[in-house]
N, C-alpha and C positions, 0 to 999 in steps of 0.2 A: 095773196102773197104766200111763197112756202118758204116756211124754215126750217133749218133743219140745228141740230145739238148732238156733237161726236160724244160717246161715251169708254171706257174702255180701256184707254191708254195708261202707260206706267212702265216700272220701271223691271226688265228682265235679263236675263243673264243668254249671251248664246247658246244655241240651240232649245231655248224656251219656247212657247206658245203663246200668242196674246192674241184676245178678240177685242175691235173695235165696232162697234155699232154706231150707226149714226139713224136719228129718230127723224122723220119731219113731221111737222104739220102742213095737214092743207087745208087751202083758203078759196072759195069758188069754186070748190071742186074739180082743181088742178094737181093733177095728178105728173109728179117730174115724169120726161120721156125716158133719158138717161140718170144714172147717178155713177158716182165713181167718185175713189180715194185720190186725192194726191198727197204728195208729201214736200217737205222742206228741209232740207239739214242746212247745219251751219254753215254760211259762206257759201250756198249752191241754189241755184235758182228753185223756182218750185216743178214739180216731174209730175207724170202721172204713174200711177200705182197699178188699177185695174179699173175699170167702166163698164159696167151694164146696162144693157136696155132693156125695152118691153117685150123683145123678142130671143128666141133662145141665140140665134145666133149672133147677135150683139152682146159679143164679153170680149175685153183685152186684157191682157198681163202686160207688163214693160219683162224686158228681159231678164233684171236683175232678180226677179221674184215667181216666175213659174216656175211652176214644182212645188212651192213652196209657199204662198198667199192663195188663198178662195173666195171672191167677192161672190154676196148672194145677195137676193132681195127679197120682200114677202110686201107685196102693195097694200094688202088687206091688214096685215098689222103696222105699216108704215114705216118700217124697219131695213135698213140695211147692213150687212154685216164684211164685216171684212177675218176672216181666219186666216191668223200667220201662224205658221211653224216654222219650224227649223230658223228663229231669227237668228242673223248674224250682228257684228258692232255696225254694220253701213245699212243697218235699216234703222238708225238711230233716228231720229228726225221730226216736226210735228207736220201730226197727219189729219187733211181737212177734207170733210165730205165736200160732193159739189153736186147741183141738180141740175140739168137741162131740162128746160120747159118746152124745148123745139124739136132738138131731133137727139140723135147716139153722135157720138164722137169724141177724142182722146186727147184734143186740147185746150187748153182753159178757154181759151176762145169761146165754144160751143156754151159754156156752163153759168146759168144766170143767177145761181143764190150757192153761198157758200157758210158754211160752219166756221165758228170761232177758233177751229185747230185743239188737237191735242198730242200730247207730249206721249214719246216712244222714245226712250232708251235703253240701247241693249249693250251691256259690257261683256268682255273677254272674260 
C-alpha cells in the first residue's frame, strides 16, 4: 500500500511563494506511476493542478497556473514537490497529492491513494 502525507501549506499574501511537498511510502515495492496535485476551494469541485509521470514527457499544468506552479518528483527520495510563485487569492484552496499505481493521467479517476489535503490561503 502507498501513502502518501502533504507537507508545506499555510498561509501567504499575493504574489508569495509557497512549496508543498507530498512524501510517500512504499509498500511491496510499488512504486506510483503518476502523481499529481489537485486542489479544492470552497464551494467548487476538486481540479487538477499539475501530474507527472515516470517519463519526461508526462507533465500537465491546468491553465490557471502555468507560468506560475512547478510539479517535480525525485523517486529515490520519495518526494514530490509542487513550487508556486506568483500565488494569487484563487489559488486559495486545500491541495491533496494523489498517486497512480496504473498509468499517467489528469483525472481523479486514474489516481488510487490520496493525502489527507492541506490548506493554502492566499490573501489580497
Amino acid at each position: 500500500q502507498v501513502k502518501l502525507r502533504e507537507s508545506g501549506g499555510g498561509l501567504a499574501h499575493a504574489g508569495d511563494s509557497l512549496i508543498l511537498h507530498c512524501i510517500w511510502s512504499e509498500e511491496d515495492s510499488i512504486t506510483p506511476y503518476s502523481l499529481a496535485w489537485f486542489r479544492q476551494g470552497l464551494g467548487k469541485d476538486r481540479e487538477i493542478v499539475a501530474a507527472i509521470g515516470r517519463i519526461d514527457n508526462e507533465i500537465y499544468y491546468t491553465d490557471a497556473v502555468k507560468g506560475r506552479f512547478t510539479i517535480s518528483r525525485n523517486n529515490g527520495r520519495q518526494v514530490m514537490q509542487l513550487q508556486m510563485d506568483s500565488l494569487e487569492p484563487d489559488d486559495t484552496a486545500v491541495y491533496y497529492c494523489a498517486a497512480s499505481l496504473r498509468t499517467y493521467g489528469v483525472a481523479p479517476e486514474y489516481y488510487d491513494r490520496w493525502g489527507q489535503g492541506i490548506g493554502v490561503s492566499v490573501s489580497s
